[in-house]
LUMVO-230012 format. One line per field, with one value per residue (C-alpha): y negated, x negated, z; residue in three letters. Coordinates in Angstrom, 3 decimals. Layout:
py = (Y; ...)
px = (X; ...)
pz = (Z; ...)
tortor = (Ala; ...)
! end
This chain:
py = (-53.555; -55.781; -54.126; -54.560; -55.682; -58.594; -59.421; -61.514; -59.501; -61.090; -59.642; -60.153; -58.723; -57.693; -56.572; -53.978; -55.755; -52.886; -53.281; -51.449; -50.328; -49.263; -51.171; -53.055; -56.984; -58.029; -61.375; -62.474; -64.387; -67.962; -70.245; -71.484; -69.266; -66.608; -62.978; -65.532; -63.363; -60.196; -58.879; -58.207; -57.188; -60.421; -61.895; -63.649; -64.280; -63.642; -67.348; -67.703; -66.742; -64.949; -61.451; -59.776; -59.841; -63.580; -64.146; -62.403; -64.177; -67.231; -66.269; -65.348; -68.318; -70.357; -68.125; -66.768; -69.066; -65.827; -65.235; -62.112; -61.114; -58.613; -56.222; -55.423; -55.155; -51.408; -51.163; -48.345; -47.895; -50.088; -50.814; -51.398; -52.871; -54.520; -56.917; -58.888; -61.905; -60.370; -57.275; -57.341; -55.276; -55.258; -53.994; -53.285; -53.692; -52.106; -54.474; -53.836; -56.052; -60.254; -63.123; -65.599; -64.487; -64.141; -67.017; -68.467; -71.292; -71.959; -71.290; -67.403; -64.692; -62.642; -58.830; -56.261; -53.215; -48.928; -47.492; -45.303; -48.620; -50.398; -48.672; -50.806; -54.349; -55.619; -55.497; -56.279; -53.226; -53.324; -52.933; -50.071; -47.092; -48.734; -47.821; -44.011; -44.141; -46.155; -43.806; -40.750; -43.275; -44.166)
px = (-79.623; -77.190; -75.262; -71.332; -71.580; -73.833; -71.452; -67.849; -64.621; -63.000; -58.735; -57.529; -54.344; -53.880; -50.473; -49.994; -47.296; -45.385; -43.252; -40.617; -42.699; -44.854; -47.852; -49.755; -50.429; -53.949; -55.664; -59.082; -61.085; -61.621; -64.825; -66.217; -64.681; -66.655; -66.590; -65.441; -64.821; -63.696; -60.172; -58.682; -54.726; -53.272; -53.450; -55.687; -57.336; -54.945; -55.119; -54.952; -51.541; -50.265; -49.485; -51.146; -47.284; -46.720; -50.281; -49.281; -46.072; -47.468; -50.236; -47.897; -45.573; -48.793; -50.786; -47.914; -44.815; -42.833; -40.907; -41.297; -39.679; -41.338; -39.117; -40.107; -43.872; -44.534; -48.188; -49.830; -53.627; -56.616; -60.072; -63.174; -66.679; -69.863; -70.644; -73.892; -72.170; -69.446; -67.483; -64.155; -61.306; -58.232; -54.692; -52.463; -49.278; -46.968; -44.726; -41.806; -39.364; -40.022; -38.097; -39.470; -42.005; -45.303; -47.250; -50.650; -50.966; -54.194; -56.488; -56.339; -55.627; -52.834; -52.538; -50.471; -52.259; -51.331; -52.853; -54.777; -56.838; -57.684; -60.772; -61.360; -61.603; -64.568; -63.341; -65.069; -66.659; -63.991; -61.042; -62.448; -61.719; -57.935; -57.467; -57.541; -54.870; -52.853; -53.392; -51.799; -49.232; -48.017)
pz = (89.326; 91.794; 93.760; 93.645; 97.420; 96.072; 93.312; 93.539; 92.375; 90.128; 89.334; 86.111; 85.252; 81.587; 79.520; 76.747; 75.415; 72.861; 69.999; 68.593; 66.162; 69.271; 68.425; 70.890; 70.527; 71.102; 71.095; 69.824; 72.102; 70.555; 69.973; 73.021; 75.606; 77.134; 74.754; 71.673; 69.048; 71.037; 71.163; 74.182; 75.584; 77.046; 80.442; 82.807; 86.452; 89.529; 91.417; 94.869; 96.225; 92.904; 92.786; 89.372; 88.349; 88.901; 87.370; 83.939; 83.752; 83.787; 81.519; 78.795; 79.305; 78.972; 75.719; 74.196; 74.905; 76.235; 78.903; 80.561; 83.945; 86.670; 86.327; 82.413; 83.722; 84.025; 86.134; 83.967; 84.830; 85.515; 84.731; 87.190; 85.082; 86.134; 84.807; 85.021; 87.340; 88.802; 89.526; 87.256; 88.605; 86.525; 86.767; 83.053; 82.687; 79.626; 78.794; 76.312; 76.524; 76.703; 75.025; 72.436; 69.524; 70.744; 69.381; 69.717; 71.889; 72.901; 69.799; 70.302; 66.788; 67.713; 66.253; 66.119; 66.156; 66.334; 69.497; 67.818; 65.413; 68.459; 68.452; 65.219; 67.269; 68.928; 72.298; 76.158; 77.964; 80.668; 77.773; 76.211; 78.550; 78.146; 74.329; 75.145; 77.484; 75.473; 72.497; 75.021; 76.472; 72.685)
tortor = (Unk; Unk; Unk; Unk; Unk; Unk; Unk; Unk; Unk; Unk; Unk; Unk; Unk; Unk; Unk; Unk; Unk; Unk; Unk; Unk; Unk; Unk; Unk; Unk; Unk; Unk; Unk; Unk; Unk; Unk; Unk; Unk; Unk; Unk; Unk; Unk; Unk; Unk; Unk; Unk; Unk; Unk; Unk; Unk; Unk; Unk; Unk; Unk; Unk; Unk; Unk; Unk; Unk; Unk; Unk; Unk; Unk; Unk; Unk; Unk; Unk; Unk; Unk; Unk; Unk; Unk; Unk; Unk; Unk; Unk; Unk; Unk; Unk; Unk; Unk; Unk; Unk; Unk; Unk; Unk; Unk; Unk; Unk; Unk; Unk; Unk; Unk; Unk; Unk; Unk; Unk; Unk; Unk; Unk; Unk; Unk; Unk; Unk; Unk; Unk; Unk; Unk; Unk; Unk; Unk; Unk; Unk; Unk; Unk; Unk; Unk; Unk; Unk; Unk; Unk; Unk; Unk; Unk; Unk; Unk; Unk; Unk; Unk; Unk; Unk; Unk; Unk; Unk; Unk; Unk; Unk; Unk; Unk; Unk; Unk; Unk; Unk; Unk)
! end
């Protein structure tokens, strides 16, 4: 096995966005992207010079067509996986409140989903520990 010290970290910051029906919106990974197929909460890779806030509200503005501000970005937990090329480290956010209807802009499904069926969606190793905390957040 690699060790971590041998592999890059990579920060992705991801966002629980919730409902008022307090279901969480996930997005399925589409052909030709890395995972295609596999759900997974919304977000994206921290670029140089971006806080993981700044990163996510540009990632939504660009996936989703929403506008979200910092301020409605709760940080909530994160996840830490292995994987085979690089070391993933990765903040999430809850997000409630945004403006504009979520929307799919870059070839993505979209789902609304009850905490307690994500378990039902093919999702990335790092994601998984998420859904549990989710179910005792919601």
């Amino acid at each position: 096995m690699t060790t971590v010290s041998a592999l890059p970290t990579v920060l992705v910051a991801a966002v629980a966005l919730v409902d008022d029906d307090n279901r969480i919106l996930i997005a399925q990974r589409p052909k030709g992207k890395s995972m295609a197929g596999l759900w997974e909460f919304p977000g994206g890779k921290v670029e140089w010079g971006e806080t993981p806030e700044m990163a996510l509200i540009r990632e939504l503005k660009e996936e989703l067509a929403i506008d979200v501000t910092e301020a409605c970005l709760a940080p909530f937990t994160f996840a830490s996986h292995i994987y085979e090329k690089f070391h993933l480290l990765m903040p999430l956010y809850v997000c409630r409140r945004w403006k504009g209807i979520p929307r799919p802009t870059e070839g993505q499904t979209l789902k609304w989903v009850r905490s307690a069926n994500l378990t039902d969606y093919e999702m990335p190793p790092a994601d998984i520990p998420l859904i549990a905390m989710l179910r005792d957040l919601l």
